[in-house]
C-alpha positions as CSV (number, residue, x, y, z in Angstrom):
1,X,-13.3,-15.4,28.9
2,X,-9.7,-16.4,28.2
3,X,-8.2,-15.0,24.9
4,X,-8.3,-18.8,23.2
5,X,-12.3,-18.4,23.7
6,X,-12.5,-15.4,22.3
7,X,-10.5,-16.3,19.6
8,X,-12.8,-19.7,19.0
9,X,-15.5,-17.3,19.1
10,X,-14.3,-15.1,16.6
11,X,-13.3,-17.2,14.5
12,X,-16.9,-19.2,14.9
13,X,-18.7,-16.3,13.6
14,X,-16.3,-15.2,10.7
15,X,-18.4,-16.6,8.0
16,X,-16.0,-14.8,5.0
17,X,-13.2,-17.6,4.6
18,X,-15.1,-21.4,6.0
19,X,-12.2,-23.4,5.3
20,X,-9.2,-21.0,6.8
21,X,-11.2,-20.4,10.1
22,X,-12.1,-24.0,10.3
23,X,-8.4,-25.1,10.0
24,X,-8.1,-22.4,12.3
25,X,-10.3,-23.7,14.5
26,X,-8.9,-27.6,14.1
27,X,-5.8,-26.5,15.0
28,X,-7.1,-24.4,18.4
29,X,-9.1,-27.4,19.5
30,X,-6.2,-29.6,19.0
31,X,-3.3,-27.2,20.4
32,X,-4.8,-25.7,23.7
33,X,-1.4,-23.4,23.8
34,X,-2.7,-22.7,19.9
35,X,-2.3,-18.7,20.6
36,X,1.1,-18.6,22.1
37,X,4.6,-18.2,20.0
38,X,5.8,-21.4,22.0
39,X,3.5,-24.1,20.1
40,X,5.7,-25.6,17.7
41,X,2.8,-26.4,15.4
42,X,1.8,-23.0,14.9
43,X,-0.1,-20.3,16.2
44,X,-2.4,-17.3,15.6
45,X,-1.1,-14.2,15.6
46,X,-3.2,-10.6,15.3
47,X,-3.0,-7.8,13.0
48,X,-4.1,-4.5,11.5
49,X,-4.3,-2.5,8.7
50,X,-3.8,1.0,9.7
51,X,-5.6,3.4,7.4
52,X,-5.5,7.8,8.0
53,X,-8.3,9.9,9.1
54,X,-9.4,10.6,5.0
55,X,-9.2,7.2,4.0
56,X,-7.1,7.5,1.4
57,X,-3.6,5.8,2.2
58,X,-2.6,3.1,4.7
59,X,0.2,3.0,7.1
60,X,2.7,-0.1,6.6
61,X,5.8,-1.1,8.1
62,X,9.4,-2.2,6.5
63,X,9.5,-5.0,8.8
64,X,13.1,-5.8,9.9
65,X,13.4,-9.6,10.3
66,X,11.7,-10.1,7.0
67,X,12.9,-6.7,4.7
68,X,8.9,-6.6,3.3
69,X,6.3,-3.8,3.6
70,X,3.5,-5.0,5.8
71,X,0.7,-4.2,8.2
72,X,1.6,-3.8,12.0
73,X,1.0,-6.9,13.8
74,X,2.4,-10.0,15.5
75,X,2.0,-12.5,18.4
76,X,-0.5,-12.3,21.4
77,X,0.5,-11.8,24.7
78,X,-0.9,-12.9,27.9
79,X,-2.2,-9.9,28.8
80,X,-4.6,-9.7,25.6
81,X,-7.7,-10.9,26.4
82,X,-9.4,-10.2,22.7
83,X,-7.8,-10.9,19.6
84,X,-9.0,-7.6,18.7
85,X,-7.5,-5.8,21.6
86,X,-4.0,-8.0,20.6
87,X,-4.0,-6.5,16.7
88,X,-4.5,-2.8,18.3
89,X,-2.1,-3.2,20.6
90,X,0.1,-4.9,18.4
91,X,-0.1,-1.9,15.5
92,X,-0.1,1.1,18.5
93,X,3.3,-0.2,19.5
94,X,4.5,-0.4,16.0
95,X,3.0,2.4,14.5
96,X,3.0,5.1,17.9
97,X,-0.5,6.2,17.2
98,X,-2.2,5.4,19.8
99,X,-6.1,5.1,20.0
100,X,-6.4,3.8,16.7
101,X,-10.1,2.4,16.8
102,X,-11.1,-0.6,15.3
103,X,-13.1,-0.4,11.5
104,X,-14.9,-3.2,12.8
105,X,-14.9,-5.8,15.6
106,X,-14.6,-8.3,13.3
107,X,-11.8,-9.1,11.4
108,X,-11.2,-8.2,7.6
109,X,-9.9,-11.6,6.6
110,X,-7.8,-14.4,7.5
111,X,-4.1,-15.6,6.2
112,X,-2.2,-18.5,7.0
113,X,1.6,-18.4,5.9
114,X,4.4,-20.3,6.7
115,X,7.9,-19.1,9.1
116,X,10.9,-20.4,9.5
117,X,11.4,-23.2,12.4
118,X,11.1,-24.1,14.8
119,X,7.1,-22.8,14.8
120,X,5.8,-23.6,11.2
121,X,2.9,-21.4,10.5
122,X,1.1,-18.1,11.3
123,X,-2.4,-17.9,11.4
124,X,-3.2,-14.1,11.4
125,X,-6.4,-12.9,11.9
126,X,-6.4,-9.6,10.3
127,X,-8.4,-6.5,11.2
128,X,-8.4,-2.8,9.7
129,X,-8.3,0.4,12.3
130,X,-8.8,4.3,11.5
131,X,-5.9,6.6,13.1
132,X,-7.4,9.8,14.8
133,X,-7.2,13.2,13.1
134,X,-3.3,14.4,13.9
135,X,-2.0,11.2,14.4
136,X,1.9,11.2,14.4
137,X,3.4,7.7,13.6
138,X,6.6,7.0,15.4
139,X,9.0,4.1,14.1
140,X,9.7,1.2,16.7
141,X,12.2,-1.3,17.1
142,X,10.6,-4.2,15.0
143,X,11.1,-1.7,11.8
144,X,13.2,-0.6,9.2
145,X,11.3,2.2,7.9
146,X,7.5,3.6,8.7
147,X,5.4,5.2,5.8
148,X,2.0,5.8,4.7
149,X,1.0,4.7,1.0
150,X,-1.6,5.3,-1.5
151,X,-3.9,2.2,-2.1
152,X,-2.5,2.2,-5.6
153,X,1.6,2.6,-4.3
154,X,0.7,-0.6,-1.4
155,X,-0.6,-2.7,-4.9
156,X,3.0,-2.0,-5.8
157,X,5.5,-2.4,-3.2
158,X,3.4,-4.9,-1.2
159,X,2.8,-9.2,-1.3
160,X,0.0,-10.5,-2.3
161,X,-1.4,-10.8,1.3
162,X,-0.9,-7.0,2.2
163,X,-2.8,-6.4,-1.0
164,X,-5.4,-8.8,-0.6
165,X,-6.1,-7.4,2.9
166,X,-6.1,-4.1,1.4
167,X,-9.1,-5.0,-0.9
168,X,-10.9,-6.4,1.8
169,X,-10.7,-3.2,4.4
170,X,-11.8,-1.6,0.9
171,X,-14.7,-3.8,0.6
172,X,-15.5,-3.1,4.4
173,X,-15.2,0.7,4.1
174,X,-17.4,0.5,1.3
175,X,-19.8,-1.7,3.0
């Protein structure tokens, strides 16, 4: 299965958010290069939120193109072959912990926000992932700054779409 069927599935069976993952899927069926940086009209991206062994605090980054606290994520590869596996990958390269395992294998929510040109939107599919006992975070290249936050500091210092991801992986840990 190629990663844009597995994203079509995904999406397909994410019954949280009908008319994002329908746009979602609109623009996949219209854009068969719908997953990769090159379409000009957009494309999904894959992220997660990394939360510590307690569950008590998150891990975000200071990303550096944009200056703004966010979850580790970013653009699928051709080596992913899951949007699932892309978002892990995607916050073990930013965040240096590796074997961070998934909260779920469905994702937490779905946003949709606008970058500058020449590709016009990201369509993030957003997942949450635990960090093993120990973990160590190590900063990368994409980031200004590495930290973990309390769930009440990230409703400060983050958008509105960090902390609207954050009440969902809430929701789902409490679920």
């Amino acid at each position: 299965m190629s990663l844009h069927d597995d994203a079509v599935l995904v999406l397909k069976e994410y019954e949280d958010q009908p008319e994002l993952s329908g746009l979602y899927l609109d623009h996949l069926a219209a854009h068969p290069d719908g997953m990769w940086k090159a379409c000009g009209a957009g494309h999904l991206t894959a992220s997660a939120l990394v939360i510590d062994p307690a569950r008590e605090r998150v891990l975000l980054t200071l990303h550096k193109k944009f200056g703004m606290w966010l979850q580790m994520g970013g653009h699928c590869e051709p080596g992913d072959r899951t949007l699932l596996r892309a978002a892990l990958r995607e916050a073990m390269e930013e965040s240096g912990i590796l074997d961070l395992r998934p909260l779920s294998e469905r994702p937490v929510r779905l946003d949709r926000h606008p970058i500058p040109a020449p590709c016009h939107w990201h369509m993030d599919v957003q997942y949450a992932a635990l960090a093993p006992a120990g973990a160590v975070e190590r900063i990368s290249d994409e980031s200004l700054d590495l930290r973990w936050f309390t769930y009440d500091e990230v409703r400060e210092i983050a958008d509105a779409s960090v902390v609207r991801l954050l009440e969902h992986t809430l929701a789902a840990l409490d679920g």
